[in-house]
N, C-alpha and C positions, 0 to 999 in steps of 0.2 A: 340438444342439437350436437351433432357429433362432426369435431370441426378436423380437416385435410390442412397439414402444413408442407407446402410444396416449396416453398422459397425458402436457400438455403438448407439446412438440416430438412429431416422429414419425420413427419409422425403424425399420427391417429388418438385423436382424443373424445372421450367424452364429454358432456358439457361439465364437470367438475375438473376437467384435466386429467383425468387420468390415462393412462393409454392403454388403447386398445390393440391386443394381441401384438406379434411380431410383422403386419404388412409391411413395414419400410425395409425390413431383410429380406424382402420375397420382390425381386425388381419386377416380376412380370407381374405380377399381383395388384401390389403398389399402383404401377403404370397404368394398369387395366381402370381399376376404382380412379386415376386420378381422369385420366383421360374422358370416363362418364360423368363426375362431376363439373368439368371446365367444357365440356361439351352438352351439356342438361339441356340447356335453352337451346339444343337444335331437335330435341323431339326425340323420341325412340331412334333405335340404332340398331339393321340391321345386325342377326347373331352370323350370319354368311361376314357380312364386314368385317364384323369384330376379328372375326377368327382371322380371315384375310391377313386384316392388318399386324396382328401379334404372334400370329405364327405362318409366316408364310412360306416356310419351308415342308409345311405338312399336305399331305390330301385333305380334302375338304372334310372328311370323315373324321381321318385323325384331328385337324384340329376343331372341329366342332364337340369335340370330346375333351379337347384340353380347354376351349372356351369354359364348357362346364362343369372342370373341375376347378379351374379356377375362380369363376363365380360360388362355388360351395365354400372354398374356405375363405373366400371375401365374406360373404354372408355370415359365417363361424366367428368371424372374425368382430364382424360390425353389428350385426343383427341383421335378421329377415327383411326388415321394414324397408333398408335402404337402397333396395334393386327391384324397380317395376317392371313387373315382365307382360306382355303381349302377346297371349299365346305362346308359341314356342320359337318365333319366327324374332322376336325384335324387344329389348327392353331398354330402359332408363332408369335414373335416380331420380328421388323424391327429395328435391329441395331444400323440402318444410325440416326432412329429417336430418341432413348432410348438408356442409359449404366445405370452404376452405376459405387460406388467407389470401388466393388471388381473386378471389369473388370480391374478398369483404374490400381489399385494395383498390378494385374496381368501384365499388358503391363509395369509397370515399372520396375518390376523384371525382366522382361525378357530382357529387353532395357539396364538390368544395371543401372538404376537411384535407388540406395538402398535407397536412406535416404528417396524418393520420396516417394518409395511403405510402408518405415516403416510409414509416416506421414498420409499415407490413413486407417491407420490402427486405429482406437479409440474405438476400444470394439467388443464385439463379436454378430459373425454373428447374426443377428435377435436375441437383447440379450433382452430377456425376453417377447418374443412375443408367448406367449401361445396359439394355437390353441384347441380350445373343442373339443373334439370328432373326431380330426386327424387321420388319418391311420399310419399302421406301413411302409407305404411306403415314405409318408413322414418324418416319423421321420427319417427316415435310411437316406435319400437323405439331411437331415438339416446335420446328425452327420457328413455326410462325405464331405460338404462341408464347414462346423467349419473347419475340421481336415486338407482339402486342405488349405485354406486360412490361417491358422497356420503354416504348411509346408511352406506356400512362404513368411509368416513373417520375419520365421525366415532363411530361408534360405538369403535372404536382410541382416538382421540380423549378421548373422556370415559373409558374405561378408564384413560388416563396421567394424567387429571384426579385421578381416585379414587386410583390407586396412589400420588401424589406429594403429595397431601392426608393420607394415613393416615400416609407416610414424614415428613411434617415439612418435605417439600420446598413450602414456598409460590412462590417463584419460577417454580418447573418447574411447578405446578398452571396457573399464574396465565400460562404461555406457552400451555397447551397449549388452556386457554380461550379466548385471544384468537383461535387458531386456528378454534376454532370456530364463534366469532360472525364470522369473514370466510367459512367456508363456509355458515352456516345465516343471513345477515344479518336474516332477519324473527323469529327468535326471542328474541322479548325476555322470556320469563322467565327465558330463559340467558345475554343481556347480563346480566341482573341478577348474576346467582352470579360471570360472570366480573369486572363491575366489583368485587363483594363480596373476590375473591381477586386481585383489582391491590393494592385498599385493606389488605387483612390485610398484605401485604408491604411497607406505605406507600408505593409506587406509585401515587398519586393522580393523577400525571399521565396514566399510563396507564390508569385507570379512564376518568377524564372525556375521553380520547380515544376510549376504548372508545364512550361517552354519546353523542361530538358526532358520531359518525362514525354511530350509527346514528340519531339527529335527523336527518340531513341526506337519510339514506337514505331515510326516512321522508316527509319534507317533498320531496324528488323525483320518488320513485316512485306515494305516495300521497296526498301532500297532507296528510298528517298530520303529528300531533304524539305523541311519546310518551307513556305511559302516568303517570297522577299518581304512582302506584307510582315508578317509573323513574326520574322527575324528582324527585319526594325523595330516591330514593337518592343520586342525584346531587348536591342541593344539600347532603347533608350530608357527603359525601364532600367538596364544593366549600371547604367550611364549615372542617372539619378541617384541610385545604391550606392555606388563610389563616391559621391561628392554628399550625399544624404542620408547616413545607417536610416538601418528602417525603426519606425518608432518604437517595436519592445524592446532592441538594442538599444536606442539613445532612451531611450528612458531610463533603462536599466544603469546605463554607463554615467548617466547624472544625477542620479537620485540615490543609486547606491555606493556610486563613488564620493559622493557628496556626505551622505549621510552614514556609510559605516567605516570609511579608510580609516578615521582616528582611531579607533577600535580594532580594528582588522586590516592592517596595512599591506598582508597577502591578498587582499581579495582586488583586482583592479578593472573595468568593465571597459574600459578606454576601447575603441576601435581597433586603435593598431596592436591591443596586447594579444600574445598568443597564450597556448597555456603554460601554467606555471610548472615552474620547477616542483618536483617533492619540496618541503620544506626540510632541514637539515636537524632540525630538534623535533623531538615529540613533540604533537601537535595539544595546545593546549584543552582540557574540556569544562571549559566554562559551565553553570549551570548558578540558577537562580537560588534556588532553595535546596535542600540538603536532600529532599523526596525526588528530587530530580532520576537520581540515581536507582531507585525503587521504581517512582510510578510513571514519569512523563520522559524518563529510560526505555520504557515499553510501550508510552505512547509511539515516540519516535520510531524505535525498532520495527511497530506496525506498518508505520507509513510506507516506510518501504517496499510492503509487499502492494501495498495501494497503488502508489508509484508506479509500482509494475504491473499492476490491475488497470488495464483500460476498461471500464463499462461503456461499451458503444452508446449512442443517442440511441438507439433503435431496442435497447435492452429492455424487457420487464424482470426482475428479480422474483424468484419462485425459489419458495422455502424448500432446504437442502432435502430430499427421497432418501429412503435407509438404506440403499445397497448401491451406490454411483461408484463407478471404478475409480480408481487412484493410481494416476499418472505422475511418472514423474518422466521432466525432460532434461536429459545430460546436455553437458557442452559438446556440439560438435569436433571432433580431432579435427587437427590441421594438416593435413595429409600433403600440399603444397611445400611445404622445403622450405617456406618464407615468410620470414618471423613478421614482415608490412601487413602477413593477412591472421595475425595471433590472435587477433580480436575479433575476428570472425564467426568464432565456433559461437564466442556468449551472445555473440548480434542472434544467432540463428537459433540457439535455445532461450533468449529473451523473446525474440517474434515469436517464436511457436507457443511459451507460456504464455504470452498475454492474448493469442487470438485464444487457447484454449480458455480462459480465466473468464474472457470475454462471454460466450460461449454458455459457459454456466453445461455443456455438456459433462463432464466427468468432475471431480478430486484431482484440482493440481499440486504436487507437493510444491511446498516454497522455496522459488531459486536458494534462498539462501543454505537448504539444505542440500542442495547439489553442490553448493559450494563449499561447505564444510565437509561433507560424506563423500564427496565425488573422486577424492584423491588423496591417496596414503598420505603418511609421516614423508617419504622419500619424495613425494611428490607425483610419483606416476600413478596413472588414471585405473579406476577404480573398474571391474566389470559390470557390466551395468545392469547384471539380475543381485549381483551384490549389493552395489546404489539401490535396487529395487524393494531390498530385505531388509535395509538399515533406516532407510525410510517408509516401511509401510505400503509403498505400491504394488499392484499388481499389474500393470501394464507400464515398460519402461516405452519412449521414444528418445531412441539416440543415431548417430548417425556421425559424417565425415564431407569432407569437402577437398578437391584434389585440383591440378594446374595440368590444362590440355591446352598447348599453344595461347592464345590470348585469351581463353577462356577460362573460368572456374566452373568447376563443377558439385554439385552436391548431391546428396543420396542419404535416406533416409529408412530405416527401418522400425517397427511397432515389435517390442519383442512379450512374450507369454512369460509375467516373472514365476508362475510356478512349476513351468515346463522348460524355461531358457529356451523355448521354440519360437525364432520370428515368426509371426503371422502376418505380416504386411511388408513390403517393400515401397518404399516412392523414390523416384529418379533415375536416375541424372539430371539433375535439372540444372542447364547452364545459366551464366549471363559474364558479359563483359571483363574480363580482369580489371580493367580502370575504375568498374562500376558493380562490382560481386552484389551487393546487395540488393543489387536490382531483381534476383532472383529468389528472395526470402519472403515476398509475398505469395509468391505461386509455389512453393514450399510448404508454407505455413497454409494452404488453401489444400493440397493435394494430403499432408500429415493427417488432417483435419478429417478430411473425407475417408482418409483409409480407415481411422479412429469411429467414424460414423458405422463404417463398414460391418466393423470386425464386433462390434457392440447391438446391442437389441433395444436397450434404454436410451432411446434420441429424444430430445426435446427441439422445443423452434429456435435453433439459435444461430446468428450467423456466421457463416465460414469466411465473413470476409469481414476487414477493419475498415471504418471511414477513412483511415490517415493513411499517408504513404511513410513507405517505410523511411528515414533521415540516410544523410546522404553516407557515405562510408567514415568519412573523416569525423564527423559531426557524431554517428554513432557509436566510433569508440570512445569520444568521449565518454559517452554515455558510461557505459559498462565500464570501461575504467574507472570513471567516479565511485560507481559500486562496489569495486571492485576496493578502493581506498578505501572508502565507508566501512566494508567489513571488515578491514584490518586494521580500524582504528584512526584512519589516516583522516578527520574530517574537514581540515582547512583544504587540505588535494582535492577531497570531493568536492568541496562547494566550488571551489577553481574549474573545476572540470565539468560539473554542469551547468556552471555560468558560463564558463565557455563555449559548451554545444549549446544552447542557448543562446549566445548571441549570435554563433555562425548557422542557425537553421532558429530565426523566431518563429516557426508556424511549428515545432519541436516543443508543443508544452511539457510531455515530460519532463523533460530537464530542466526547465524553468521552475515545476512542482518539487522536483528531485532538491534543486537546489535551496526554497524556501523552506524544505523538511529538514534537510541535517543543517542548514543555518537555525532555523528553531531550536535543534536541539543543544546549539552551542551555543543560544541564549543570544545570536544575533538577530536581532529583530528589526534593526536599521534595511536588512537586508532582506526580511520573511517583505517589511511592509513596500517596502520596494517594489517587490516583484507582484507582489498583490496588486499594486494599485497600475504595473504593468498590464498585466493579462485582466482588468477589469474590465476592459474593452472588448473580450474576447472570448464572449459567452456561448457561442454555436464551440468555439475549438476544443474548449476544456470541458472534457468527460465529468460525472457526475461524480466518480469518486473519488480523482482529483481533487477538485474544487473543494468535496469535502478535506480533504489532505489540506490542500493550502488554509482550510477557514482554522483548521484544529491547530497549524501552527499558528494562526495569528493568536485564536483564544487564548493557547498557552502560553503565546507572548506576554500576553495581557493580563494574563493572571485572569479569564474571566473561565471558573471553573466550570459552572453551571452549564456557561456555551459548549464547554469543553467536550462535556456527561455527552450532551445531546449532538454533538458529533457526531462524536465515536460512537454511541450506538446506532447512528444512522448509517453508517460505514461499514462498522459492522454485518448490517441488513443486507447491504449488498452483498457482502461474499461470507454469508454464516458457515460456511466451513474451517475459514480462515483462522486457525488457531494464534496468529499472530495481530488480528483486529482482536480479538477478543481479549488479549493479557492488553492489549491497548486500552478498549473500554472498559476494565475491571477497574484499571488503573487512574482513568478520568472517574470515573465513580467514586474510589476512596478520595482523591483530590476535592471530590464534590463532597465528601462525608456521606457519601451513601453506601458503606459498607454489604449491606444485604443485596444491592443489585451487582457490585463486585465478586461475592461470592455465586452468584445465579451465572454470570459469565464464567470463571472461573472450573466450575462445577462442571462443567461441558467438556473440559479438556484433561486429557490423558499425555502427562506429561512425558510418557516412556516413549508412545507413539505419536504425539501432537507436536512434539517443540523440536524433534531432529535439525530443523534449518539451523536452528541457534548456535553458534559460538563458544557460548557460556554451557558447557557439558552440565553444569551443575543447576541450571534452569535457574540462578536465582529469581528473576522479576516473579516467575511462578510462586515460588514458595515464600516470600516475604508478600508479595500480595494476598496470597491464600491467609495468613497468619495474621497477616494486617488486619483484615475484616475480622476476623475472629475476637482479633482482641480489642476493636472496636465497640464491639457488640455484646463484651463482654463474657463471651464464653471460650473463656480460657481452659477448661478444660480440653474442647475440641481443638484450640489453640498447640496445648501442647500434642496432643496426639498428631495432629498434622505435622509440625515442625518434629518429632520423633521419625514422620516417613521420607524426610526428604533425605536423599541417597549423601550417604558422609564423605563425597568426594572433593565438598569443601568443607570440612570439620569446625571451622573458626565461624562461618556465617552459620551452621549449626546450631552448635554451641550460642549463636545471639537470640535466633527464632527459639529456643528451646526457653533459654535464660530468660528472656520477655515474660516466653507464659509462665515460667513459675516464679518471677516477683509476683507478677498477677495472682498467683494463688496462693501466696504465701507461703512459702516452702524454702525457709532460709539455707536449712545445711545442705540443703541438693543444691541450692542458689551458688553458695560458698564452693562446694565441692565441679561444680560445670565449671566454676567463674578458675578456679585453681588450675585446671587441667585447661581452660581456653589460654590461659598466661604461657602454656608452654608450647603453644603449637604457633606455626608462622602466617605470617600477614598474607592475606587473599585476595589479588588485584579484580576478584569477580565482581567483589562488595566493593563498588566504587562510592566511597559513601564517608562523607566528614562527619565535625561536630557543629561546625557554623554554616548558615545560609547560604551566604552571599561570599563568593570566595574572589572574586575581579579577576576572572578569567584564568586563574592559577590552575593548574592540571587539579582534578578531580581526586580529593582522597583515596587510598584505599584501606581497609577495613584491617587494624589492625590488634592484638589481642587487648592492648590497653583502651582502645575505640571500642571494642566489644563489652568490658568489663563498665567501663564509664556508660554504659549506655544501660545496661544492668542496674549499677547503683543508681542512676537517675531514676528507673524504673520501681526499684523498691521505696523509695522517699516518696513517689506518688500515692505509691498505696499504702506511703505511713511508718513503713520500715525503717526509720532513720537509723538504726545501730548499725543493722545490716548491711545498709547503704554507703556506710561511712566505711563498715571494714571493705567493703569491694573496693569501693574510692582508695582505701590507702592501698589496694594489694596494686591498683593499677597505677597508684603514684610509683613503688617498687617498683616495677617491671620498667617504666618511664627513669627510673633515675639507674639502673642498671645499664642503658642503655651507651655507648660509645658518644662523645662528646656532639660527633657529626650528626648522627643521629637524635641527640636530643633536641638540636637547632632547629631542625627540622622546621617549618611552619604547623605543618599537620601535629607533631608529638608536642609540639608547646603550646596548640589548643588544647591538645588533650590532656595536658600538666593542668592549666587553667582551670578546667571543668570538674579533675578531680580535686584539687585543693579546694576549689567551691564548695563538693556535694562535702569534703572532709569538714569543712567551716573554717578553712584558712585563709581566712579575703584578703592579707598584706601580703603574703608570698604570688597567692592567686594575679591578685593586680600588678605585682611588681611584671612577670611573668607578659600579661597582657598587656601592658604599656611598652615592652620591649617590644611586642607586634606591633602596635600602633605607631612607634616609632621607626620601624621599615616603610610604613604607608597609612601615612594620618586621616587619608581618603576612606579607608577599608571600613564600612558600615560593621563590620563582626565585630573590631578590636575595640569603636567606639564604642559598641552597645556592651561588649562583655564589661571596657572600662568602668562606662555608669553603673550596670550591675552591679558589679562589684563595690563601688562605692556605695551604693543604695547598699548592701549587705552590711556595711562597715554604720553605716548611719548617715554618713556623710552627703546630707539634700545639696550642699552647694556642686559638688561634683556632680552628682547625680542630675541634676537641672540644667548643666552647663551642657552638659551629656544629652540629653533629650534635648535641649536647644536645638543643637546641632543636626539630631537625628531628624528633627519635625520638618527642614528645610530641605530632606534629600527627597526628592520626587523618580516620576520615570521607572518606565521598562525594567533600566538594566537594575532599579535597587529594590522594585516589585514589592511584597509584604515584609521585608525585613526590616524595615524601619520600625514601621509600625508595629511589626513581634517585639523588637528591643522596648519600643517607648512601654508599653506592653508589660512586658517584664518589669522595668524599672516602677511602673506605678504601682503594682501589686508589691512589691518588694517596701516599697515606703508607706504600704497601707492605704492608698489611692484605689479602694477598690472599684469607684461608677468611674475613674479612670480610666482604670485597667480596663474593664471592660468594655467600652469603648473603644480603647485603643486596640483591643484583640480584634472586636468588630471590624475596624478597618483594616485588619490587618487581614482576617475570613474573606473581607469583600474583595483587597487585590490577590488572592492568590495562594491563599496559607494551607502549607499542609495540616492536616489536620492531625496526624501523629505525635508530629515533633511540635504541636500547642500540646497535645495530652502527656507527652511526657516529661515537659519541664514542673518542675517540682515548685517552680516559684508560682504556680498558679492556683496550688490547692488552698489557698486563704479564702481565694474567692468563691468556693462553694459554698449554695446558698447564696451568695449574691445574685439580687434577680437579675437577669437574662445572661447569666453566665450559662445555666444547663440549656439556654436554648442554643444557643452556640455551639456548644459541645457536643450537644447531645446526636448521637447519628439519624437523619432527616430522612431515612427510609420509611 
């Protein structure tokens, strides 16, 4: 059956999907075939009419000639079968052989399948299919069946209103309204019911956006004002909100204020707070485990793009085609003279990439690549066939926005990146200076269509979002938080989109936004917060969201396995997304599944896949590529990988390199890397320690004695102990060269620590280590290294005192490092169904599974049974 997509995007498919020919670039073609199809059930159809009505600027000659040539390459197109002719006088379409999706929209409404017939729904009939020189017969027969097709929208519609009002479901009543007031905008006896079912759910935000959105509509189209009726509802809806935050704010502001201020005393959800200052120090980056920085570093990093991925309710995800064009969308210039509208340009290229993202029509490059690529060292704006070339697209859309008396204006262009020729224009499109964003829906609705236009590859997706666009204030939050995010700033972001968040709760983004970089700084006070916020609000939150917020709780939780099955579910939805995929590689090695890590991983072309990133030198790429390798033990392909990654961080080099050949034994190349990494400088890419658990202290960075220590560990796994010992003492050297300030350091006196250990100096080692513990007798690292150390020396009574301690620290924030130290310390005193145990529980909350394979205190336990099952990679 060869099915018609008229709503929204347009196209022609086979019954496997495929498409057939180019009809949806051909409008009178298209029109012609759609109009017999939604017209079948009235019988044959005069060929005098046809022609009438599609050309009726012609003699009846001429266009009974164009009727039939048109019908030839309809038929070329679809096949013979689907045009029943009559003689020569009158034909139809055969049913049996051709539908569409207002047919099938149709049968579900009448079947009662509401949610079915809402989800066939993705934009309007033939929405922006312009015919030249149409008749008024046609146009009549388009308007009125827009108008039926709306009628059974919403008639669906108000059915799911009813059913979810009787069920107790007010959320889902109170989504399925809002939808209805964006298809019927003049009926305001049913604003009213739907503002009445925002407010029942205390949703006031979204009432009174419901209100202003159709005030506005009102005062543009008509010059009017809304009804007295109306506007009291509204002020005492307004009323309520003042004296009552609405429930995702005071939930927010009690549970997260409650449960993370001791920990995060910048973060404050209080009604009356506005947003925060920058913070005046670097902001710290806490992180649980040491892999943080490798692998749930690029979980997070993914989220992001998630974040900014809305998948509509209305979406089917359809595995990516080989030749989909690659878009990228610039920030709009600020042409305006006024710095109040700076945050304008990222509002208008965030809507544009997520209705495109949405869409699933083209390749959208990752904001984040516009934001690194998009503007020089100097800071001025990049051209946009240059943006085009540095990221890979061949179609840029960029544009501008300028100040005409009260009004803003915007204007948009599609440009040809290997021609530098615009091929599309859209605008002027105005809207209010007090309220500029009012016009980035029909913006992002017209960009959309040109893109449809200029293209041949349409699938069914829609040109329009469920959500309204957030209010101007409310959405620079947004971008600003991102904006932090990407320069590192994380305690401003989560400030900033907890605060768009509680000034717009029907704004999940930001609420999503802010439990992802709270995740990734290991505050979970605040992921579980906001989770247990938005659990009530399962019509609002998009599918890959939701996935977003579940992946930070699992990470919270250390629950790895949930992790895997996320992120490859995330994944699925946008398989182009080069940054979901270093995301699911990365929950993969977490999970010890090294070979479905490298299966993701293997997809991406990190010359042209990773441009959004920051990090020029791709590290999550290549420490995850290398990770699985040496997993899995094939260190050979190990080291040839880490030989490709570009030496523009020499020192994290030099580690990927150093890894695979302890792996294969290869001491004087080991010695001779480890010599030449001693003389090159510390690399802030590789944010990466020696201990777990660091209680929120800024995030190590990778430094040549980190590198070398991490070396000798590596060669004592696989037995090396001479070799192991001379790397150890070259990196004690480099450590005790070092200027006084410098050796104080916290970071360089773990790393003193670790090497006096692999050296076998457990008095100096511990003296060293106690000097940490004595800054913060709290810190899970300094006790566990303490007991270690003692277990080294013999000493069971420190040793024990030591695990005492450790066995009582529970929770979130101390995740599997307890259990890694208690861990250590039994294997160390020969406690091997101990140790193993204790590794066990240490696997079950959360453990990376590298930093278990490359401590050296654990090779006793081979051959202890269920040690290799632990270890072993679970592919």
């Amino acid at each position: 059956m060869i099915e018609l997509t008229l709503l929204g995007l347009h196209a022609v498919r086979d019954s496997e999907g495929r498409e057939l020919g180019s009809l949806p670039a051909q409008p009178k073609r298209f029109a012609l075939l759609a109009y017999l199809v939604l017209a079948g059930g009235d019988g044959y159809h005069r060929r005098d009419s046809l022609a009438a009505m599609f050309w009726p600027e012609l003699d009846q000659f001429a266009a009974r000639r164009a009727l039939r040539n048109t019908l030839y390459h309809i038929r070329e197109a679809v096949g013979d079968g689907v045009i029943i002719t009559k003689g020569d006088e009158a034909l139809t379409i055969d049913p049996a052989v051709i539908t569409s999706d207002v047919t099938k929209l149709f049968a579900a409404t009448a079947a009662g399948r509401y949610e079915e017939a809402v989800d066939y729904y993705r934009g309007e009939l033939l929405a922006g299919m312009h015919l030249a020189r149409a008749g008024e017969a046609y146009e009549e027969w388009l308007t009125r069946e827009r108008a039926r097709v709306i009628e059974q929208v919403v008639r669906a519609l108000r059915a799911l209103v009813e059913r979810d009002e009787k069920a107790g479901e007010g959320a889902g009543a109170a989504y399925w309204a809002q939808r209805i007031c964006t298809l019927m905008p003049d009926d305001e006896s049913f604003l009213r019911r739907a503002m009445s079912l925002h407010d029942a759910i205390d949703d006031r935000g979204g009432a009174l956006r419901l209100y202003d959105s159709f005030a506005r509509h009102l005062s543009i189209q008509f010059d009017a004002k809304p009804s007295a009726e109306s506007a009291a509802l509204a002020a005492r809806i307004r009323a309520g909100a003042e004296h009552h935050p609405p429930r995702a704010a005071a939930q927010a502001s009690g549970a997260v204020k409650a449960e993370a201020v001791a920990e995060h005393p910048i973060v404050h959800l209080a009604p009356e707070t506005a947003a925060a200052a920058p913070p005046t120090a670097a902001p710290p980056r806490s992180r649980r485990g040491i892999g943080i920085a490798i692998a749930l570093g690029a979980l997070i990093a993914a989220a992001i793009v998630a974040t900014l991925v809305h998948t509509s309710r209305a979406s089917h995800v359809r595995a990516p085609g080989p030749s989909r064009t690659r878009v990228v969308v610039d920030v709009f210039e600020n042409l305006t003279g006024d710095e109040h509208f700076a945050s304008l340009g990222r509002m208008a290229s965030d809507w544009l990439t997520q209705g495109l993202l949405r869409t699933q029509l083209v390749d959208v490059v990752d904001p984040r690549a516009v934001f690194v690529q998009g503007r020089t060292t100097d800071g001025s704006i990049v051209d946009p066939v240059t943006l085009a070339h540095r990221t890979g697209a061949s179609m840029v859309v960029s544009g501008n926005y300028y100040r005409t008396g009260d009004s803003v204006l915007f204007q948009a262009s599609v440009t040809d990146a290997a021609t530098g020729r615009i091929v599309r224009t859209v605008g002027p499109i105005a809207a209010d200076a007090n309220a500029p964003v009012a016009a980035l829906e029909q913006l992002r609705s017209r960009v959309m269509t040109a893109l449809a236009a200029q293209m041949h590859d349409l699938g069914p997706r829609s040109l329009e979002g469920d959500d309204e666009v957030p209010p101007f204030e409310v959405y620079k939050s947004y971008v600003e938080g991102w904006d932090a995010y990407w320069h590192g700033d994380y305690n401003r972001a989560t400030v900033l989109f907890l605060d768009a968040s509680r000034h717009d709760p029907a704004f999940t983004g930001a609420a999503i936004a802010a439990a992802t970089v709270a995740s990734n700084n290991n505050q979970c006070a605040i992921v579980d917060s906001i989770a247990r916020t938005l659990s009530a609000t399962r019509h609002r939150i998009e599918r890959i969201q939701r996935l977003s917020l579940q992946i930070g709780i699992a990470h919270c939780h250390g629950h790895n396995d949930e992790l895997l099955r996320l992120t490859l579910e995330r994944a699925e939805l946008a398989p182009r997304t080069s940054g979901m995929r270093i995301s699911a590689a990365a929950a993969a090695l977490y999970a010890n599944r090294p070979e479905r890590a490298l299966q993701m991983l293997e997809t991406i072309n990190p010359q042209t896949d990773l441009s959004w990133t920051t990090d020029s030198s791709h590290f999550d790429y290549w420490s995850g590529f290398t990770e699985a390798l040496h997993l899995l033990g094939r260190h050979d392909d190990e080291l040839r990988r880490a030989s490709e990654m570009p030496n523009i961080a020499p020192l994290t080099r030099a580690w990927l390199r150093g890894r695979a050949l302890a792996a294969l034994g290869r001491p004087r190349e080991v010695l001779a890397l480890v010599d030449t990494a001693l003389t090159l400088q510390t690399e802030t890419s590789n944010h990466l320690g020696l201990a777990p658990y660091t209680n929120g202290r800024p995030q190590y960075s990778a430094t040549p004695a980190w590198v070398a220590v991490w070396v000798s560990r590596e060669l004592a796994v696989h037995g090396d102990s001479a070799t192991s010992k001379k790397v150890a003492a070259r990196a004690m050297d480099w450590y005790r060269g070092r200027v006084a300030d410098e050796r104080s350091s916290i970071e360089e006196r773990i790393v003193a620590v670790w090497a006096l250990d692999l050296m076998g100096q457990y008095p100096q080692a511990e003296q060293i280590a106690r000097s940490l513990l004595a800054t913060d007798s709290t810190n899970v690292d300094y006790r566990g290294m303490v007991a270690g150390l003692a277990a080294e020396r013999g000493d069971s009574a420190v040793t024990s005192a030591g695990d005492a301690w450790l066995s009582r620290q529970h929770g979130d924030s101390v995740s599997w490092t307890a259990s890694y130290y208690r861990a250590r310390d039994a294997a160390l005193l020969g406690h091997r169904a101990d140790a193993v145990a204790r590794l066990r529980e240490a696997i079950d909350a959360g453990a990376w599974p590298l930093y278990l394979h490359v401590d050296p205190a654990f090779r006793v336990l081979r051959g202890e049974p269920g040690y290799a099952a632990l270890m072993t990679p679970r592919d």
